[in-house]
N, C-alpha and C positions, 0 to 999 in steps of 0.2 A: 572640381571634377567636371568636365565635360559634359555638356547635355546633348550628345549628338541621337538620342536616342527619343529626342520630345515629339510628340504626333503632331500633324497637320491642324492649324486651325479646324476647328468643328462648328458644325452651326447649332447654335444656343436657341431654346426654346423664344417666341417671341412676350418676352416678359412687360412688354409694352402692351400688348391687346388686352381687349374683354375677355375674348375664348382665346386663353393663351395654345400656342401649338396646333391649332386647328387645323394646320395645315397636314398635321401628322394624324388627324381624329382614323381609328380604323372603326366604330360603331358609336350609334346614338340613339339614347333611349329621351322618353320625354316623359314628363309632369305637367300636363297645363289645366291650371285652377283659375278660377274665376277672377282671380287678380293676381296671381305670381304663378310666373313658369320657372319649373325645373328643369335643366337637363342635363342629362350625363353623357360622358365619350371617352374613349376609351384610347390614346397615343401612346407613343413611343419618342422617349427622349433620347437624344444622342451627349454623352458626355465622356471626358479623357478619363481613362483604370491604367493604374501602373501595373503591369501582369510580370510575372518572377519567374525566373529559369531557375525551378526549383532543382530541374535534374541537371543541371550545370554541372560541368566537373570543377568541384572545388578542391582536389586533393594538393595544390603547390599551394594556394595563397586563399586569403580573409579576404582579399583586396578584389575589384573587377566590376563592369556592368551587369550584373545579373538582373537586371528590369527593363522595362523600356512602356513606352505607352502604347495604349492601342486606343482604338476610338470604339465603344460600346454603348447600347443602347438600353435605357431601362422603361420596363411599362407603367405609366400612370393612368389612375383614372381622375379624370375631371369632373367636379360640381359645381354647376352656376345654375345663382336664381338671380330671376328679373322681373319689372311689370311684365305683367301680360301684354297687355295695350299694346307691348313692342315686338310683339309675336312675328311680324311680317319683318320690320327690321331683323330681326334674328335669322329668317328664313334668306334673306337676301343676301346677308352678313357671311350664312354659310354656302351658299352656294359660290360668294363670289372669292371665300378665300380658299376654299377647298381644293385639293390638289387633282382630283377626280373631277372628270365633266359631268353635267346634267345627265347624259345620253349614259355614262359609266354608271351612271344610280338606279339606274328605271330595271324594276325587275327588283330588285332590294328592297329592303323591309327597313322598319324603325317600329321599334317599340314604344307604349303608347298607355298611358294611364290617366286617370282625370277627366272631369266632365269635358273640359276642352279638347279631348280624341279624339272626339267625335263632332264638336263641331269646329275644326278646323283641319280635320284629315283632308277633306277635299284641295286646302292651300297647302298645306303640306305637299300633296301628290304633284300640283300644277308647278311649285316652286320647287321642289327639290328630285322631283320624278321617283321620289320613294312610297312605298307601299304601306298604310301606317296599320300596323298590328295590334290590335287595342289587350290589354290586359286587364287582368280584373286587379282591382284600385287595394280592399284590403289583403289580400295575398301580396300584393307587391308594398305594402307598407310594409308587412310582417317580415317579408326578407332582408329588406334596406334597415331593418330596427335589427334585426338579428347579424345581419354584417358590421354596423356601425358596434355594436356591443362588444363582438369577436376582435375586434381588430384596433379600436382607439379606447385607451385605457381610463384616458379623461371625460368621456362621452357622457355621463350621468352627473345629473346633480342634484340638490334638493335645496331650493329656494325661502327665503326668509326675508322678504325686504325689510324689519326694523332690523337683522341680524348683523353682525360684526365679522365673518364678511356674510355679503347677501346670499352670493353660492357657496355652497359645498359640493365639492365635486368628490363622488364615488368611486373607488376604484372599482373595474367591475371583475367578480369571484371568476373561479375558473370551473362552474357552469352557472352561465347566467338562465338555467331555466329552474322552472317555468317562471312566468310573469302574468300582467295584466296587462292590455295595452288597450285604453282609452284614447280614441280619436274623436276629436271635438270636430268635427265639418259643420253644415247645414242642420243636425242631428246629430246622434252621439252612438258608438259603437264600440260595445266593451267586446272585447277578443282573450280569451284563455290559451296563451303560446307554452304549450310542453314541452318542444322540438324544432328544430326548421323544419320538421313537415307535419310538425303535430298542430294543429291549432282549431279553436273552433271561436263563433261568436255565440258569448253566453248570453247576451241582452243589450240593451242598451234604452234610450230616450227619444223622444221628438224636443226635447225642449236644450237645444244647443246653438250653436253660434248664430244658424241664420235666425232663430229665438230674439235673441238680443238686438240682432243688426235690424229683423221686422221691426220689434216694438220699438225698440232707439230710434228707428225711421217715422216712426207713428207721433213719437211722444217729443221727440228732439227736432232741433233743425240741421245735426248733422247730415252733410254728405256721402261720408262714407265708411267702412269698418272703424279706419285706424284714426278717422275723429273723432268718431264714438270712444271709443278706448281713452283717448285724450282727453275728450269730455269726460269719460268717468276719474280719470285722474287726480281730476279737479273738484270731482265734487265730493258729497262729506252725506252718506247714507240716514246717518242718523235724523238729518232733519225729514224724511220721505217713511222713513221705515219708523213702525210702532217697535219698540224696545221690552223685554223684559218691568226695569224701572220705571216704561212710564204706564205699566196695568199697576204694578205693588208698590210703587216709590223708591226702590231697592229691589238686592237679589231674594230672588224666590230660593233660599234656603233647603228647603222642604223636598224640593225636586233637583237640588244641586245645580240651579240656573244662577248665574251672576247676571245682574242688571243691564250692563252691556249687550248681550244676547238679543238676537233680531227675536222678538214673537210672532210679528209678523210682518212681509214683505211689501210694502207700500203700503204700510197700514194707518198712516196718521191722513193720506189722501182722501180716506171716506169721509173723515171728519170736515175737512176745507177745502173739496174740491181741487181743482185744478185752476180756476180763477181765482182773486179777489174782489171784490164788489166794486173797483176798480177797471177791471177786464184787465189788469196788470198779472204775468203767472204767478202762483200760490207757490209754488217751487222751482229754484233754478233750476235751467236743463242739466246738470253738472250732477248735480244730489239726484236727478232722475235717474241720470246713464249709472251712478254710481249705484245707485240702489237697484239698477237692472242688473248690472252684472254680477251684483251678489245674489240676486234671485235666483240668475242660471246659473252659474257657478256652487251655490248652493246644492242646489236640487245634483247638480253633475257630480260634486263629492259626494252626495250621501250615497247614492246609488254603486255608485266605485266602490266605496268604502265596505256597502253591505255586499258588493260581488267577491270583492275580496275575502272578507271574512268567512263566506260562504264556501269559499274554494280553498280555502286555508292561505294564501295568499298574500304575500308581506310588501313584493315587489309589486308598482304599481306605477309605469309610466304614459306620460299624456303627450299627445300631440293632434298636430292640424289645425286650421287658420286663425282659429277661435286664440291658441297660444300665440303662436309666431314667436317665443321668446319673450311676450312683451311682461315688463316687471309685472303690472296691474293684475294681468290673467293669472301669473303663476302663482302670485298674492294670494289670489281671491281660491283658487282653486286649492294650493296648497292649507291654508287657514281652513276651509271646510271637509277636506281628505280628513285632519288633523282631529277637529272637533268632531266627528261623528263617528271616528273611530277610534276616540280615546285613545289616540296615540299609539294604536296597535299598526297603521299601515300610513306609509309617506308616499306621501308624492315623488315623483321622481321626472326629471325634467331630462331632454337631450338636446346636446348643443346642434346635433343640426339634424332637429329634428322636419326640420321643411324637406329635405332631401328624400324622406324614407319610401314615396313612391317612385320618384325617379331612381333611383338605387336598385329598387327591388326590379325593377322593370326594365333596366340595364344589364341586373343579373341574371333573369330569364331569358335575355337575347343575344348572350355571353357565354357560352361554354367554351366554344374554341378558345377563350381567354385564358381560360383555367382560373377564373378570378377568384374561386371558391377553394382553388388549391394549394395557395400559399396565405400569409398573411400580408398584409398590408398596413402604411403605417401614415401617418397626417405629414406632409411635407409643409413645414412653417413658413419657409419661405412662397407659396404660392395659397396660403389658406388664409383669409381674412378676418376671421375669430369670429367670436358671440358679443355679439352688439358694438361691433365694428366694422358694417360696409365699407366696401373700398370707393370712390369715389372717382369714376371714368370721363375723361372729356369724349368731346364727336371724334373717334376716329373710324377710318376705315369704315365709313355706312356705318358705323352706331352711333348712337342719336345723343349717348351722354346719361348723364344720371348716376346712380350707385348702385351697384349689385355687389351680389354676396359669393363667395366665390369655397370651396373645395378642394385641397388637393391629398392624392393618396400616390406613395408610391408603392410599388412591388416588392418586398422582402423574398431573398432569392431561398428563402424554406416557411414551411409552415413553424409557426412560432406557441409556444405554451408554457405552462405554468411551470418553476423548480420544484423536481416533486421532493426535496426536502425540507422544504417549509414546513415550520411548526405549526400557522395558524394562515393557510392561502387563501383562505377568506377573507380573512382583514388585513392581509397583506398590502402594506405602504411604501413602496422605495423611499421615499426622499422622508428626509431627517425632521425638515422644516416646511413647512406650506406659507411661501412667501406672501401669499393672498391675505393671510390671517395676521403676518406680522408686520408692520408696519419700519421700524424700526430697522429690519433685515430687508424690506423689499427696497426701501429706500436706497441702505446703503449699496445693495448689489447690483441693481439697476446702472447707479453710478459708477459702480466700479466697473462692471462690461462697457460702458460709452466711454468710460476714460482708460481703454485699455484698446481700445477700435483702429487707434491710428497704428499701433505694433502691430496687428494684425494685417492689416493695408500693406503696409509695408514686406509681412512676411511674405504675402500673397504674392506682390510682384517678382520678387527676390526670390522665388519659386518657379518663377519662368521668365528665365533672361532673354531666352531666346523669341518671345514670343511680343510680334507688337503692340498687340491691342492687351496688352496684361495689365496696364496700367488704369486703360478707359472702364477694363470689367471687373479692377479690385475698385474703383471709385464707387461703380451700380453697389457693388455689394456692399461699401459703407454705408451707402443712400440707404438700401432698403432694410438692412439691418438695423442701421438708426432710427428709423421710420417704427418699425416691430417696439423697439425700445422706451421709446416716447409713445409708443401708443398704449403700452404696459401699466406706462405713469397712470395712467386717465383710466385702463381697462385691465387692471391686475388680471380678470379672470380669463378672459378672451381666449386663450386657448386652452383651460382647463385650470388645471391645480399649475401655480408658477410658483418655479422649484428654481434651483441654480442647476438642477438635471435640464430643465428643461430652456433654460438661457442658451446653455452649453450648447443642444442641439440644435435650438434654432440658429445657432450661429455657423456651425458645421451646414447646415439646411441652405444658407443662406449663399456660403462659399462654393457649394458646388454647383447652385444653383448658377452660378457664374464662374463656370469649369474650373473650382480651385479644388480639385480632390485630397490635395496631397501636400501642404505647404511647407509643411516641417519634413519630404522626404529627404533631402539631401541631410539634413541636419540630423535625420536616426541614424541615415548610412553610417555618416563619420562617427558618432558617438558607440554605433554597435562594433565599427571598426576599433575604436580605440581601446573599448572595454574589454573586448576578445584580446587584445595583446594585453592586458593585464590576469587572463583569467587561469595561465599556469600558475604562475605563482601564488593568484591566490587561491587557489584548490590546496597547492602545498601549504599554506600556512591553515589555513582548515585544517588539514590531514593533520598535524603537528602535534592540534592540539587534545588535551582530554575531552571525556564527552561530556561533563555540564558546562564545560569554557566552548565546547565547539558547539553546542547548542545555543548557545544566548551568542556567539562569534555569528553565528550564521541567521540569526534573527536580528541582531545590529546590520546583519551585509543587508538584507530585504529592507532596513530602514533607512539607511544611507543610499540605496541607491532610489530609492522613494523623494528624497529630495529632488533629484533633478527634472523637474517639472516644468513644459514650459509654459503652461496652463498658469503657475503664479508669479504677479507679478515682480517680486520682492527676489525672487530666487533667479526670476529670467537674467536680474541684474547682477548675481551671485556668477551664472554662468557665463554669461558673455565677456568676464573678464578672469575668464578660465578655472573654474572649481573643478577641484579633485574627487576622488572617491575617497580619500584620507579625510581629503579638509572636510567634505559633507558626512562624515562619521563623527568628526570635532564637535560639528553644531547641534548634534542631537541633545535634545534635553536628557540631564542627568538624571539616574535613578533615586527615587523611585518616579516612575514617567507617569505623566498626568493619566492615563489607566494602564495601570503596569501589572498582566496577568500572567507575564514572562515566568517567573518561579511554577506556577501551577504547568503551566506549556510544557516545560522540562520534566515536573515529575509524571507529567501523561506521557511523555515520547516513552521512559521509562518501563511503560507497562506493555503489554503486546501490543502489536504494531496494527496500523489499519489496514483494511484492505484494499480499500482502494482511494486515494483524494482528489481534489477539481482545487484547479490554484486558478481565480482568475486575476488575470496578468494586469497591468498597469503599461510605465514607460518603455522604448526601447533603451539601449545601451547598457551606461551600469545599473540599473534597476532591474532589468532581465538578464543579465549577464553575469551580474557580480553578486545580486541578490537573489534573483530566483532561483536560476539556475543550479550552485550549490544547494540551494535550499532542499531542492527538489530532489537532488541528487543523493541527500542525506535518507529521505525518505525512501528512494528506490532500493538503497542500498538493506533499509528495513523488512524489505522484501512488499512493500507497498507501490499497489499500480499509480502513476501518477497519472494526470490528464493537465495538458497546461492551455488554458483558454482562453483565446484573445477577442479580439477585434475582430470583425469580418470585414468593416470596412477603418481610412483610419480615421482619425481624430488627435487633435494635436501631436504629440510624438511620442503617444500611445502606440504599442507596437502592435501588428494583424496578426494574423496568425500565418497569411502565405509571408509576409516577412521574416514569422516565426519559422517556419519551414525552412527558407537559406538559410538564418542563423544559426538552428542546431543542427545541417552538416557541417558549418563552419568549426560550432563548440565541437564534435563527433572526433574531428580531427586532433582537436587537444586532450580530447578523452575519451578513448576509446568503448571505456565503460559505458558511458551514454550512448554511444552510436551503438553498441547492443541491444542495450533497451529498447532503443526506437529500433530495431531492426526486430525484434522479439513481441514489440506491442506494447510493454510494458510501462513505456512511455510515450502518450498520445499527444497530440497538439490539435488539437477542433475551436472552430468557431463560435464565436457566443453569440451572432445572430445580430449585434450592435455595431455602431459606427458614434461613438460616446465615448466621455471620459465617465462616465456614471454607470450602473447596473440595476438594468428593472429586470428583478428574475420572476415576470409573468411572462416574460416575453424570450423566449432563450427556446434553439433549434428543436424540433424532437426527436430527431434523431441524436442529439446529444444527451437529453431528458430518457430516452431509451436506454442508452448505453451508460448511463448513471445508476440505472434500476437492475440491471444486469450485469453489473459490474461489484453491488453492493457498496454502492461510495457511501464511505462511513468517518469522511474529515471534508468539509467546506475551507478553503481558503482564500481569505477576500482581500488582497493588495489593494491600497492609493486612497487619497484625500477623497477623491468623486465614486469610486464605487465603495469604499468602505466608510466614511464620512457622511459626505454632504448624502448618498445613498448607502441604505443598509447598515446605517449604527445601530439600531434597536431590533434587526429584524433577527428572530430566533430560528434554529436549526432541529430538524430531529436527532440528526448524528453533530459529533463535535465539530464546532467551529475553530478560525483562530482571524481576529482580525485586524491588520498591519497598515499602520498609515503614519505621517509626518505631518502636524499641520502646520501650511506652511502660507498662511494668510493670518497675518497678525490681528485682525477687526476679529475674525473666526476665533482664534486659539483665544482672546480675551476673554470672548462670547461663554468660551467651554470652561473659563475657568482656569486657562494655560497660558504660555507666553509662546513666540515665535519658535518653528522647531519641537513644539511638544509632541509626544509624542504616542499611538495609541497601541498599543498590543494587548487586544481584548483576544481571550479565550473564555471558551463556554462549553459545556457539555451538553451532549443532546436534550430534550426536553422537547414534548408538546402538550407541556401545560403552559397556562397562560401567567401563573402565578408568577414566575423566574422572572425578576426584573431588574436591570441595568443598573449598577450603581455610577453607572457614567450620567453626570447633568446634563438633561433634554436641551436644546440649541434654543427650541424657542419659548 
């Protein structure tokens, strides 16, 4: 087909800099601490969107350009931290790549948190001729902790360094209030958050970070914070600190103390001074620092512990310099949350939690942004994970070093919870937590790097016409393989590591070097082809009885579930021409590895529902040959259908404006359907992704509106990645039915299946927790 329709080269973020796009920055807020600066800004990125001539007249033919590209911009925000010390670097950095002059600034403002507003507003004002507007530090922590919550699902964790794995990452409920929110600065400040505008400070301490970093400085010869931390890494508390066992010889029983138990906090020093009769030290600096920071970290859990308990209070996150993420802190702090609240309240960690005043204080000087009005989502290809700086040579006037970097894009609706979840509390998309198994993270690591070069190649083969396609599908092997090897080393770095979340970084990755669309030519042809099969197969449906044309039309939705180009086993099936006959061949025979087809049929049998949500999978015969009848069988039940796709794409997964051409194209072979959608009765909406996966925390609400008002009383979940690898176990209040082929034979082993098995799980509503899968858990 002719691509006379591809848009002009566009100009790509510069993915090379420290502040990448800076050149597009339109606000900046700052964080400057005594040894790391925050800052945030707020650009616009330019990228290629295939846009559909939904209102085309299609009434002669299936065939024709109905797309073409256009060049569209999306909003990000950026976070970077750095030394401080390189404050004037950064200030020169901005001025000198900024697209605006000096003279265009003066009169403008920048917002301004951290003891460093004030004293460095004066270079601020002389370098950048902005106005620095100081904020107050915890109101804008409490915004930037209340943003990061709303909008990255992976953001919480709770820490265990001898644990298997050390994080656990929480998904967060769909309302994360109230909380606790402990900040460790100079001193310590416990904050009770009811609301984004609710909050007060209940109490707090003098005995906090700059605690530790004084006396560390008194009693050690470290230089400075994060060699003290180093030095307590290394040292071993017991020999400093008097023990439980060494007053009783063992545990004190009687009061429920086990021997290991600190009695007292440098208690064995009274005893042996701090010299030896030598003037050699009486205890290494290491056992000193170690036995300091269980002193203050002590004293900081119990206190937490009783505010929480006090307030009734379960959730209980910490941040500011004292943590920084470093294991030692979250150890020391988590271990004494734990013990003095008998395991009634946990710690709870966030991955970027260094952010939460420059956040807050970017969102105060943000409205025109609307940054508060939609959701927003962690773009992988631009964010550098938890405890994986990126590592910057001198360019462009930056001096070098590592910094830690932030990115979020713009989600074009506000995003929330499916309100028919059984239990949205403990709601889990994904099957497996790659982080915990070892076995599966291994294997699937390998299997995306040995699948990278198909991908490469799609990319280019995606834009023939275009010259430089070749030079920006290479960037995007680089950085993607980069992401991948750096997974090896740091499973948790961007949160819970899923194959959901492989997926997306890889999609992340591609656009991020304008490949929005790679498989489009490949859906065209495959929705082309399957529509000239889809008369006849509507007649052979019609033909049959209703328990043959009900299991007929549940084999259509599994055979067209094969063609995947997501696997690689099947990609090979396709490219040397598979049918929709021969992909109904290879379905594993009855009864299918969870075969709840029989029970399916006697529910169709009973009154019909009122309304269902089918969310959608492939283009072509999977949407065509599959859903479509499906759907049609239903409407015809006198049930509203809604068919849900993609907002944006992802492999040749079909969208929903794609969806849109296609069924005027079905409208014309069936007129019945062109009714429905002309009556309402059959909808097509977006589900707010751009995945082969489905996290339903995250889904439009104006979709989540019209589901509650509609009375949807059937969930139906298509494909290996939203009904699989996400949402096998996740229960419904109204009935379910869920449809998938697996078609990765390491997986189908894993289940207990072989290649092609196959799953049609049905469930009736339920929100009890008891109802549990007889399908075996993946990990």
């Amino acid at each position: 087909m002719e691509t006379k329709n591809y848009a002009a080269s566009i100009q790509l973020p510069d993915t090379d800099l420290v502040f990448r796009n800076i050149r597009n920055a339109k606000r900046f807020a700052i964080d400057i601490g005594g040894s790391l600066t925050k800052i945030a800004y707020y650009s616009t990125v330019s990228h290629r969107k295939v846009l559909y001539n939904a209102d085309k007249d299609s009434t002669t033919s299936v065939d024709g350009d109905e797309y073409h590209y256009e060049s569209s911009e999306t909003e990000r925000l950026h976070f970077v931290k750095f030394e401080t010390k390189y404050i004037e670097h950064w200030l020169d950095f901005i001025r000198n790549h900024l697209i605006q002059s000096r003279e265009s600034m003066i009169g403008k403002s920048i917002k301004a948190t951290g003891g460093g507003a004030y004293k460095y507003a004066e270079l601020i004002q002389q370098k950048l001729g902005l106005m620095v507007e100081k904020e107050d530090e915890i109101g804008s922590l409490i915004k930037g902790c209340n943003f990061l919550l709303h909008n990255i699902p992976d953001e919480q964790f709770s820490y265990d360094r001898h644990g298997d794995p050390e994080y656990r990452f929480i998904n967060t409920e769909p309302s994360i209030f109230p909380y606790l929110l402990v900040n460790i600065g100079s001193g310590v400040s416990i904050m009770k958050v009811e609301a984004d505008d609710k909050y007060e400070r209940i109490g707090g301490t003098s005995m906090g970070g700059g605690t530790f970093w004084g006396l560390g400085s008194l009693l050690t010869k470290a230089r400075g914070f994060d060699e003290l931390l180093h030095l307590a890494s290394e040292g071993d508390h017991r020999n400093v600190d008097l023990l439980v066992k060494d007053i009783y010889g063992g545990d004190y029983s009687a009061l429920g103390l086990t021997g290991g138990i600190i009695a007292s906090s440098f208690g064995k020093a009274m005893h042996h001074g701090h010299t030896k009769s030598d003037d050699t030290p009486g205890f290494s600096e290491a056992d000193i620092a170690r036995s300091l920071l269980f002193t203050v970290s002590n004293d900081i859990g119990q206190i937490a512990s009783l505010y929480a308990m006090l307030h009734g209070l379960k959730r209980v996150y910490f941040g500011g310099y004292f943590l920084r993420n470093h294991p030692v802190s979250m150890h020391t702090i988590s271990f004494a949350i734990n013990y003095w609240s008998r395991g009634g309240v946990q710690a709870l960690f966030l991955r970027h939690e260094g952010y939460l005043g420059a956040i807050g204080a970017f969102l105060r000087g943000a409205e025109e942004c609307d940054t508060e009005k939609y959701s927003w989502g962690e773009n992988y290809a631009g964010s550098s994970g938890l405890q994986s700086p990126l590592p910057h040579p001198a360019v462009g006037g930056w001096p070098g070093g590592t910094i830690d970097q932030l990115e979020m894009d713009r989600c074009d609706q506000q995003l929330t919870f499916f309100p028919l979840l059984a239990n949205p509390g403990e709601y889990k998309p994904d099957a497996v937590d790659l982080t915990k198994d070892k076995e599966a993270r291994d294997y699937w690591l390998s299997c995306f790097e040995s699948s990278l070069g198909s991908f490469v190649n799609r990319a280019i083969s995606s834009q023939p016409n275009s010259p430089d396609s070749q030079e920006r599908a290479n960037k995007f092997r680089d950085k993607y393989l980069q992401r991948l090897r750096n997974l090896k080393n740091h499973p948790f770095a961007y949160g819970n590591l899923t194959v959901r979340s492989l997926l997306d970084m890889r999609e992340h990755c591609l656009n991020e070097f304008d490949f929005p669309d790679p498989y489009l030519l490949q859906k065209k042809m495959e929705n082309e082809h399957a529509l000239k099969l889809l008369k006849d197969h509507f007649s052979m449906i019609d033909g049959l009885e209703y328990g043959y044309r009900q299991e007929a039309l549940v084999r259509g939705v599994l055979a067209g579930n094969v063609f995947d180009w997501g696997a690689k086993e099947v990609v090979q099936l396709m490219e040397k021409g598979l049918g929709f006959k021969e992909a109904a061949d290879k379905l594993q025979a009855r009864p299918w590895l969870h075969d709840d087809l029989d029970a399916w049929i006697e529910r169709q049998q009973k009154i019909p529902y009122k309304c269902a949500v089918i969310f959608l999978d492939n283009s072509g015969c999977d949407v065509v040959l599959g859903i479509i009848p499906f759907a049609r069988e239903l409407l015809g039940r006198g049930t509203r259908v809604i068919l849900c796709a993609n907002s944006k794409p992802a492999l040749n997964d079909v969208t929903a404006e794609e969806l849109v051409v296609l069924m005027k194209q079905v409208a014309l072979l069936c007129p019945v359907l062109g009714k429905h959608l002309e009556d309402g009765t059959l909808c097509i909406r977006e589900s707010g992704h751009a995945s082969p996966c489905l996290d339903l925390s995250r889904l439009p609400q104006t979709l989540v509106e019209e589901l509650v008002d509609w009375k949807c009383d059937l969930v139906v979940v298509e494909g290996m990645g939203r009904a699989v690898h996400t949402n096998l176990l996740t229960s419904f209040t109204c009935d379910s039915l869920k449809l998938a082929v697996i078609k990765n034979r390491w997986l189908a082993q894993r289940l207990g299946g072989e290649m092609f098995s196959v799953m049609c799980k049905y469930e009736a509503g339920t929100r009890k927790e008891e109802k549990t899968s007889k399908f075996p858990k993946i990990s």
